[in-house]
Steps between C-alpha positions, in 0.01 A plus 500: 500500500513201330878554203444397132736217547286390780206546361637312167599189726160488669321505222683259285519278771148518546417429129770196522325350786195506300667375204635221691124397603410502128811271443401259780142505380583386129782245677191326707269526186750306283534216818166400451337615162201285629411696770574838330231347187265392775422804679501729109240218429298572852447890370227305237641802229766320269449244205743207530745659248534814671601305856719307281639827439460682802675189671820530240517847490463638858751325686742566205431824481519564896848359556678625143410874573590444869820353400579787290412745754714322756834469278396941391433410144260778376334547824277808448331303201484191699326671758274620270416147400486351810225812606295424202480113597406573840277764431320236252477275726312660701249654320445130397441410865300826583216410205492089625468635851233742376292353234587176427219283650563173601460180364129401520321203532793288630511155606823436648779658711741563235406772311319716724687430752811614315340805423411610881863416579653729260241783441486554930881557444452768231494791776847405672649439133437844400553680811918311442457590128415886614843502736727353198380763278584739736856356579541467073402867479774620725748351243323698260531871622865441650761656279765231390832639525841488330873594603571850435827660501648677804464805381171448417253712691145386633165679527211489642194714332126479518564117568681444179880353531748735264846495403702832472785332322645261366197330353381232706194342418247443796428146347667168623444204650421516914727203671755368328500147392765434793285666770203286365671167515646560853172565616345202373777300671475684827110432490596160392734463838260630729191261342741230546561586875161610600264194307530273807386769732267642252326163452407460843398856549270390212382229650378673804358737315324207297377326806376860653302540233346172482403514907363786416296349224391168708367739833309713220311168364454341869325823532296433199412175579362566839316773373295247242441269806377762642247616188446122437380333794831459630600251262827523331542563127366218268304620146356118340238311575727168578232295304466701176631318156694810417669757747524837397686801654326792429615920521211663324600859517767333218315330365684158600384143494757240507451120563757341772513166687339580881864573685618679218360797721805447733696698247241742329269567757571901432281474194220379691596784789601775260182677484330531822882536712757556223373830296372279238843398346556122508887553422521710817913589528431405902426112334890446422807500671770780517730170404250429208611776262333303235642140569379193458204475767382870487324667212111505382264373788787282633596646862784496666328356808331141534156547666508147745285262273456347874203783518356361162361167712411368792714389742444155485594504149901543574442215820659205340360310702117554373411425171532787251177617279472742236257689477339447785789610764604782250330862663643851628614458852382765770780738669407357865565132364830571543624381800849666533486819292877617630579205397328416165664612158239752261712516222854448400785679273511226222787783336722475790548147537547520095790794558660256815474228236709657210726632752589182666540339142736783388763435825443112449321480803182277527185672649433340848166288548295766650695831414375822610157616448361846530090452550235718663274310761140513597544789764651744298879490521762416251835350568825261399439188590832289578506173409526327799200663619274343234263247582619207258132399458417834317714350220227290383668255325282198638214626268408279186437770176154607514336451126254618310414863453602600887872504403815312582678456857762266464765689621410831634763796451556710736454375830257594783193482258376146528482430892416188641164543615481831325322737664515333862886443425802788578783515258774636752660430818 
């Protein structure tokens, strides 16, 4: 049987875990008001003005009502507040998710592409909304509690706390402002002693997620060989004027350059082998979280632009020609398929990046690369494993509307003699 005082702790401590989240959440808004306006301007609902005042308002509004919580300033009203905003909120999200229509008609990644992001993250947004609610609501229906005398005598009837004497009221203020602060610092201690640990349990949770990811599409690119005369994925006509990458079920048509389909090829997948959604969440990174390669049709993972051409095209020592050496390359081409990179984690070479920046370290020449090959398995490829000619670097920048290859980024996707060539050793 769970005491009052027991039951008071649980449940304040519950609602002050979810306030906390609420207080983080407005903290991160007000880091980067950009982002925060970006993704109220994907949900295609708001005039400019009202982002403009969405933007100022929210994150304000998020961390002063936290803060007051946190330090026990007027807590059950806060509460209140804070349950109205979230409960806003998501009615806002549950009528984009359900009858907002996309944008139609579009002509570029941008927009729509924005849109798929955000909307396809709707569910998992309200589901987290749901539990804060029901943290917030604990503070709610928990009876705050004041000092009473000694003599005072407390009971319990029909589920209603009563004082016999001595008048105490059965309103107060849950933790004291001393309790509240040395909890913050103790959570404060143990974030400080844990973050190095915790950031490499992240990691491998990161790079789990993303083998899991590259196995799924080497699976979904043998299974188009397989439906397409075993030839590999490749949507233009190399000698059109104009490429275009198509989903119809969406009703997308965007121009690219030809080996622009190394990093949206999911649009041009998305229907027959991706449920129809070109912003597929498998498409990005569990390092991504919305940074600077991943979000609309950009994935996470390079497709090999060596399976764009022939193999003669990435000889240097034949002459290169555009269009006429520009074609989808066959699955049994491949001459080493343990051996030849399908696509690589662009977002993990970008995370090793910042990291190696941030401790003053400089990246090494062929860093670590986490790629799926032609037979189906995904690993970490060391460094000293790569085949230096994968890097590429020998290649003059192709022109023209095929696209630009001066210096390819990451690794392992322009090998010398591409399809005939092997990227490790």
């Amino acid at each position: 049987m769970i005491t009052m005082n027991r039951w008071h702790v649980i449940a304040t401590g519950l609602c002050g875990i979810a306030v906390s989240v609420v207080a983080l959440s407005g903290l991160s808004k007000l880091l980067d008001l950009g982002e925060f306006a970006r993704q109220i301007r994907a949900w295609g609902i708001f005039s400019e003005p009202l982002v403009a005042a969405l933007v100022a308002l929210v994150p304000a509004i998020e961390t002063g009502t936290a803060g007051l919580w946190l330090i026990g300033i007027a807590r059950r009203r806060v509460t209140l507040v804070l349950i109205g905003m979230v409960v806003s909120m998501t009615l806002v999200m549950a009528a984009v998710w359900l009858f907002h229509e996309p944008p139609s008609n579009c002509g570029c990644f941008g927009v729509l592409g924005e849109w798929l992001r955000v909307s396809t993250g709707f569910p998992a947004a309200m589901t987290r909304n749901a539990a804060l609610l029901g943290a917030l609501t604990m503070g709610l229906i928990v009876k705050d509690r004041r000092s009473c005398p000694k003599h005072a005598e407390i009971s319990l009837n029909a589920g209603v706390l009563r004082t016999t004497r001595g008048g105490c009221s059965n309103e107060g203020h849950g933790f004291t402002l001393i309790e509240t602060v040395l909890v913050i610092a103790l959570v404060g201690v143990l974030i400080v002693l844990l973050t190095p640990s915790l950031r490499g349990v992240r990691r491998a949770g990161d790079d789990a997620g993303a083998a899991a990811h590259l196995r799924s599409h080497a699976s979904v690119f043998a299974m188009y060989a397989s439906d397409h005369k075993q030839l590999l994925p490749n949507f233009f006509n190399p000698k059109a004027d104009v490429f275009i990458l198509r989903c119809p079920s969406r009703g997308i048509a965007v121009p690219v350059r030809y080996f622009e389909v190394s990093y949206s090829w999911g649009v041009g997948l998305a229907d027959g082998y991706y449920e129809g959604n070109p912003a597929h969440p498998s498409f990005y990174s569990p390092a991504a979280r919305g940074g600077r390669w991943s979000g609309g049709f950009l994935s996470s993972y390079q497709y090999a632009c060596v399976f764009l051409a022939d193999p003669d095209y990435w000889d240097p020592r034949r002459s290169r020609l555009e269009p006429e050496q520009l074609r989808a390359v066959r699955i049994d081409e491949v001459l080493f398929p343990s051996s030849k990179t399908l696509h690589v984690n662009r977002d993990r070479v970008a995370r090793d990046g910042d990291d190696a920046r941030r401790s003053g370290r400089e990246l090494p020449l062929l860093p670590d690369l986490q790629a799926s090959f032609i037979d189906g398995h995904a690993e970490i490829v060391k460094g000293d494993r790569q085949n230096r000619d994968s890097m590429g670097c020998w290649r003059r920048g192709s022109t023209g509307p095929w696209g630009i290859h001066t210096f390819p980024n990451p690794h392992l996707t322009h090998t010398l003699s591409g399809a005939h060539g092997r990227d490790i050793r």
